[in-house]
FIVEXBA-242117 format. One line per 10 residues: number of its first residue (from 1); their letters; for each residue x, y, z of N, C-alpha, C, O. Coordinates in steps of 0.05 Angstrom, whole numbers, plus 5000, padded with zeros to 4 digits. Example, Ala and Ser with C-alpha at 12.3 -4.5 7.8 and 13.67 -1.06 7.14 Angstrom:
BEGIN
1> as> 5264,4886,5156,5246,4910,5156,5264,4934,5156,5285,4934,5169 | 5257,4955,5142,5273,4979,5143,5258,5001,5157,5268,5023,5161;
This chain:
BEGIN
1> xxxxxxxxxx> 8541,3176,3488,8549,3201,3475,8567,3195,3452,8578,3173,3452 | 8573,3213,3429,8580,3204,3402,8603,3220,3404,8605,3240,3418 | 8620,3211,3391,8647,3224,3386,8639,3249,3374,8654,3265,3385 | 8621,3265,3356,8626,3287,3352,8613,3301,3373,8619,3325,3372 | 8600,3296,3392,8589,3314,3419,8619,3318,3432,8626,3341,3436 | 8638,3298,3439,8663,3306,3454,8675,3324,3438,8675,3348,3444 | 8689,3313,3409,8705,3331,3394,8690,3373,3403,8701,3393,3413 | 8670,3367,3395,8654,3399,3403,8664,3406,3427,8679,3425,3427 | 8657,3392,3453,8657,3397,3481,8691,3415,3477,8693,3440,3480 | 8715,3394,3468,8729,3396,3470,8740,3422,3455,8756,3434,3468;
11> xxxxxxxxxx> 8733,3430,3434,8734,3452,3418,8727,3479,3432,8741,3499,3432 | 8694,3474,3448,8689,3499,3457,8708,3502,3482,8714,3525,3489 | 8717,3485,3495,8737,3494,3521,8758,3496,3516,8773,3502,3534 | 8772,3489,3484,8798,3499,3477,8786,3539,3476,8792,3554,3493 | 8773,3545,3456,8765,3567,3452,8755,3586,3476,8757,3611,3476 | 8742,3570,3497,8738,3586,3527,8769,3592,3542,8772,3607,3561 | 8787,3580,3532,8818,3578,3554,8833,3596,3528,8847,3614,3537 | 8832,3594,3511,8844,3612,3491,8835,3651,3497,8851,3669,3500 | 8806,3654,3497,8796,3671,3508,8806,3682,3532,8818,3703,3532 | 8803,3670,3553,8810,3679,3574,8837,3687,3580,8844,3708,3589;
21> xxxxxxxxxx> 8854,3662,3573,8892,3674,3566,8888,3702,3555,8888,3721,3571 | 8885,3705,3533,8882,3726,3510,8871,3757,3536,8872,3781,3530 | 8862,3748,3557,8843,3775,3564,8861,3776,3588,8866,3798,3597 | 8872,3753,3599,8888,3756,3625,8926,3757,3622,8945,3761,3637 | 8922,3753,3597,8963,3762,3596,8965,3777,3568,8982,3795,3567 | 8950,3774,3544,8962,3792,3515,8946,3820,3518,8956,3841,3510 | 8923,3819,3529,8913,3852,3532,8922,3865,3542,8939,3856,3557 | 8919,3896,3542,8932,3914,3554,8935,3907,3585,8926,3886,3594 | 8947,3922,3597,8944,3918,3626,8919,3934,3630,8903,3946,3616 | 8922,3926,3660,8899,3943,3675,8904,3960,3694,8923,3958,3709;
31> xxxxxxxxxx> 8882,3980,3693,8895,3999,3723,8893,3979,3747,8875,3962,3749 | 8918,3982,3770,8911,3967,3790,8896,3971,3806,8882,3955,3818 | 8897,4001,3808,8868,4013,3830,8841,3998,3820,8832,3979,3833 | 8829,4008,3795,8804,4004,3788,8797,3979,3765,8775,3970,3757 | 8815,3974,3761,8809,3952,3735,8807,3958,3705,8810,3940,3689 | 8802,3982,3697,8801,3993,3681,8828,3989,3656,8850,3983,3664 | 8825,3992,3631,8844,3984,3608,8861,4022,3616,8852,4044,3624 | 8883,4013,3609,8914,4037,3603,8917,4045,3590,8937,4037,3577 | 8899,4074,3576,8908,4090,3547,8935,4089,3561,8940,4089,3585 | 8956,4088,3534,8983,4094,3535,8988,4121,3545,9001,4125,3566;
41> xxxxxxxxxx> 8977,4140,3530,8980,4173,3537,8985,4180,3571,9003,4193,3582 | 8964,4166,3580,8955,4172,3613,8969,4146,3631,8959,4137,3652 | 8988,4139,3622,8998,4111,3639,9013,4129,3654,9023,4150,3646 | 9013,4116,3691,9028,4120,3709,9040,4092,3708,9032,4071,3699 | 9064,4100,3721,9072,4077,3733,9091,4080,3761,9109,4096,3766 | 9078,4054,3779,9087,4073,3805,9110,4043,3819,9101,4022,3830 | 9138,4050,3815,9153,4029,3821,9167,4024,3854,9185,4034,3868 | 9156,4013,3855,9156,4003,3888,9201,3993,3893,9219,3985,3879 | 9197,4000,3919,9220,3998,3930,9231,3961,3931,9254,3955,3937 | 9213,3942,3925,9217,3916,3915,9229,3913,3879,9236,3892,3867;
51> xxxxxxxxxx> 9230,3936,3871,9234,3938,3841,9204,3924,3826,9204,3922,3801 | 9180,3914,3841,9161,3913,3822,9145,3940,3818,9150,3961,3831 | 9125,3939,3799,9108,3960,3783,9086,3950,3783,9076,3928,3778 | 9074,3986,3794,9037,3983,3791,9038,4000,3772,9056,4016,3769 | 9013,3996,3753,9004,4001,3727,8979,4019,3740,8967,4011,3759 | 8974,4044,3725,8951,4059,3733,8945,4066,3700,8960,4069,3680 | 8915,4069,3702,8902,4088,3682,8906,4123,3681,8913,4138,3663 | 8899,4127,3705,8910,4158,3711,8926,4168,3729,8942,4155,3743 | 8922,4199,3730,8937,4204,3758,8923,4202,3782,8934,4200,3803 | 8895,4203,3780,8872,4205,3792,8881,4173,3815,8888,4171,3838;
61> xxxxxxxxxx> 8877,4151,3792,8880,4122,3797,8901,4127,3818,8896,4125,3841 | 8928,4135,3809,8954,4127,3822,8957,4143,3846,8970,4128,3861 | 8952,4160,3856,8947,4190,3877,8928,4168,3892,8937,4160,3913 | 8916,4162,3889,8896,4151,3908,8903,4124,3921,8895,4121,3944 | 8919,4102,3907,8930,4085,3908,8956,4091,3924,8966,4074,3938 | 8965,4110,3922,9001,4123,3936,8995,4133,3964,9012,4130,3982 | 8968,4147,3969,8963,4152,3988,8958,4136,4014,8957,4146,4037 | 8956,4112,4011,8954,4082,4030,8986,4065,4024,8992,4044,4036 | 9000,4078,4007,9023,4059,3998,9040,4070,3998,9058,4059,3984 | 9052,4102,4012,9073,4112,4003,9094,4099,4008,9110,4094,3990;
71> xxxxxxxxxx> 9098,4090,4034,9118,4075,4045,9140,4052,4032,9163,4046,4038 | 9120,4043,4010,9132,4024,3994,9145,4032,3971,9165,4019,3963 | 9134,4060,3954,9141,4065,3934,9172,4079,3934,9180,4096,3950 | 9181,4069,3919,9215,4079,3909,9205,4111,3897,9214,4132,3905 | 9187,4106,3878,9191,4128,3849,9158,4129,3827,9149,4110,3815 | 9148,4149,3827,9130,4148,3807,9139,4150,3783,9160,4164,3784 | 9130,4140,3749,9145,4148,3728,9113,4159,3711,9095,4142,3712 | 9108,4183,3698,9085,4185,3682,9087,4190,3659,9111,4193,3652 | 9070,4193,3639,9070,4206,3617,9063,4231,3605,9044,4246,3608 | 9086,4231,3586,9079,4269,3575,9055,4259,3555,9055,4240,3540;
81> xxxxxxxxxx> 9031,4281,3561,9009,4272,3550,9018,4297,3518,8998,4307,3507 | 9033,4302,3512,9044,4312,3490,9061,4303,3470,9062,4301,3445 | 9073,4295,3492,9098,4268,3468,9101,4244,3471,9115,4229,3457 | 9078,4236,3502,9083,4206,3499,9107,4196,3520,9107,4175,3533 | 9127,4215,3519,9158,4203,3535,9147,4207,3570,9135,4226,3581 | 9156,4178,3581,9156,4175,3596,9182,4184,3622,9206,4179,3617 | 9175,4194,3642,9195,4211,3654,9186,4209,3694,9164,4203,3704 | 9213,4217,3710,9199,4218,3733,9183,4232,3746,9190,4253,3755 | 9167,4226,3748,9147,4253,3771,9157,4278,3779,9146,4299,3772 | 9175,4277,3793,9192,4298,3802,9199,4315,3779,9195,4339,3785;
91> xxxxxxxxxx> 9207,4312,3754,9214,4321,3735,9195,4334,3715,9202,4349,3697 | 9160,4324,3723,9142,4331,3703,9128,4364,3714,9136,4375,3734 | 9114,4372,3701,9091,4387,3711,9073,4388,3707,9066,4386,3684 | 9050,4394,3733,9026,4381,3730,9007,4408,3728,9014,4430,3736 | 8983,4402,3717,8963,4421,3707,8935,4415,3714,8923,4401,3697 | 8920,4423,3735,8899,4401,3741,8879,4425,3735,8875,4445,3747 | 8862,4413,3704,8840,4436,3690,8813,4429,3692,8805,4415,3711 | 8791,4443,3663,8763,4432,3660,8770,4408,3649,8751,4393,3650 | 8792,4395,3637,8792,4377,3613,8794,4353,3628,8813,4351,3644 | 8776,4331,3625,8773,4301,3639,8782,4275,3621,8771,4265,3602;
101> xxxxxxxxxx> 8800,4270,3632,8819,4253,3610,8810,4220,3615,8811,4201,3600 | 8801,4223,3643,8774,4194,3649,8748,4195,3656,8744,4196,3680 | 8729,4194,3642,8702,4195,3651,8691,4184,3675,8674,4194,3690 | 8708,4153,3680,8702,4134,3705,8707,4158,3735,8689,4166,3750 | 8737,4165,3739,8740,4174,3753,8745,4203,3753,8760,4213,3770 | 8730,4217,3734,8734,4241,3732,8763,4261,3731,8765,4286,3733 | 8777,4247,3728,8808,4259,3726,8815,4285,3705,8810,4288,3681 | 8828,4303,3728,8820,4327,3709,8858,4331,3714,8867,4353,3707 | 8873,4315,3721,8899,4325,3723,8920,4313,3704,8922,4289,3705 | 8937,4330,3687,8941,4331,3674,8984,4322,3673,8999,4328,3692;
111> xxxxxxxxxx> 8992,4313,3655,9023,4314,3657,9036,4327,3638,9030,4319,3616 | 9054,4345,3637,9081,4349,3615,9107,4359,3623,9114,4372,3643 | 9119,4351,3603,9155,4354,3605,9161,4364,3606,9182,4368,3618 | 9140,4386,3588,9162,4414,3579,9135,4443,3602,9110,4445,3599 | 9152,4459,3620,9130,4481,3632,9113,4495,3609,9089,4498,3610 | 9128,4501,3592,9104,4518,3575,9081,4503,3554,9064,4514,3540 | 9089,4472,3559,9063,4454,3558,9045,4456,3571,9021,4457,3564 | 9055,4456,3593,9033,4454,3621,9025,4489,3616,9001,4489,3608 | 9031,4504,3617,9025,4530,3612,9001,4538,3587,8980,4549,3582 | 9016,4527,3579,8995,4526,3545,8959,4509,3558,8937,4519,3560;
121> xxxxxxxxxx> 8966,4494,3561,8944,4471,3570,8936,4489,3597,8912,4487,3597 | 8943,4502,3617,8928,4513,3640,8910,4540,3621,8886,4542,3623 | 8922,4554,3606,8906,4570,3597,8889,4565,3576,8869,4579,3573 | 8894,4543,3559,8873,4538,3543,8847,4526,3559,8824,4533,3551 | 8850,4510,3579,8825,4500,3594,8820,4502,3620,8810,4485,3634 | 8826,4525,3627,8822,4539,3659,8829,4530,3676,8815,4525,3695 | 8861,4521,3674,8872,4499,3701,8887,4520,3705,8888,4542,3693 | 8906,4508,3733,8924,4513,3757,8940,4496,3752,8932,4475,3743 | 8971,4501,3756,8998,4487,3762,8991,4477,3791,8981,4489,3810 | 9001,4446,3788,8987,4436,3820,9018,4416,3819,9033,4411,3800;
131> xxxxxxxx> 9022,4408,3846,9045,4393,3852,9048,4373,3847,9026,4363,3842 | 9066,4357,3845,9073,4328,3843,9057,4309,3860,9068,4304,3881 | 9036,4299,3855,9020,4279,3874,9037,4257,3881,9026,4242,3897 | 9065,4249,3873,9070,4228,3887,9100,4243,3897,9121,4233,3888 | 9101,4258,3910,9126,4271,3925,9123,4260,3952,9106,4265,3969 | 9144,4242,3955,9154,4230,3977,9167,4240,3997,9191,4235,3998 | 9151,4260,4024,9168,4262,4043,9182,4247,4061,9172,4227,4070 | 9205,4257,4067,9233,4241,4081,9238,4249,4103,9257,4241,4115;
């Protein structure tokens, strides 16, 4: 075999390990339920009583994931799908309408900061004020 067959060999498995880094630590995260990439807008984040963090795509993702795991979780944190600011669960309000913010999992529930966000958004797309999916009874 000739020195430029290795140099190659060696090139394409620098470029296969470059790839794969690149897809398993600098990309976005992933939902942990489903695998799926984290619009910013719709990030949950659900921080466990160890101080680590699960990463969700929706609320859909994280509700379903909490429901086999409450025990562990400290605190959900979500996002205002209006401003972006991230805040506690307890603190948000939720709006669950026609409008599907994931196609995978059909997620029709919605987050904001402010009530007459959520108000605005229940009447513009035929939703209901619905409760905090990750309220931790004690």
């Amino acid at each position: 075999m000739t020195k430029k067959f290795w140099i190659g060999l060696i090139i394409i498995f620098v470029i296969s390990l470059i790839g794969v880094s690149y897809q398993k630590f600098l990309k976005n995260p992933r939902c942990a339920y489903e695998g799926s990439a984290i619009p910013q807008i719709y990030e949950v984040d659900i921080v466990l009583k160890d101080k680590s963090t699960r990463k969700f795509c929706s609320i859909y993702c994280a509700a379903q994931w909490f429901k086999n795991n409450a025990k562990l979780v400290d605190h959900a944190i979500v996002t205002d799908e209006i401003r972006g600011n991230k805040i506690d669960s307890y603190m948000a309000y939720f709006v669950e309408s026609e409008l599907v913010t994931n196609e995978t999992n059909d997620n029709r529930i919605h987050v904001f900061q402010q009530r007459q966000d959520a108000l605005t958004h229940a009447e513009k797309f035929h939703g209901t004020m619905t409760d905090d999916p990750f309220a931790i009874d004690e």
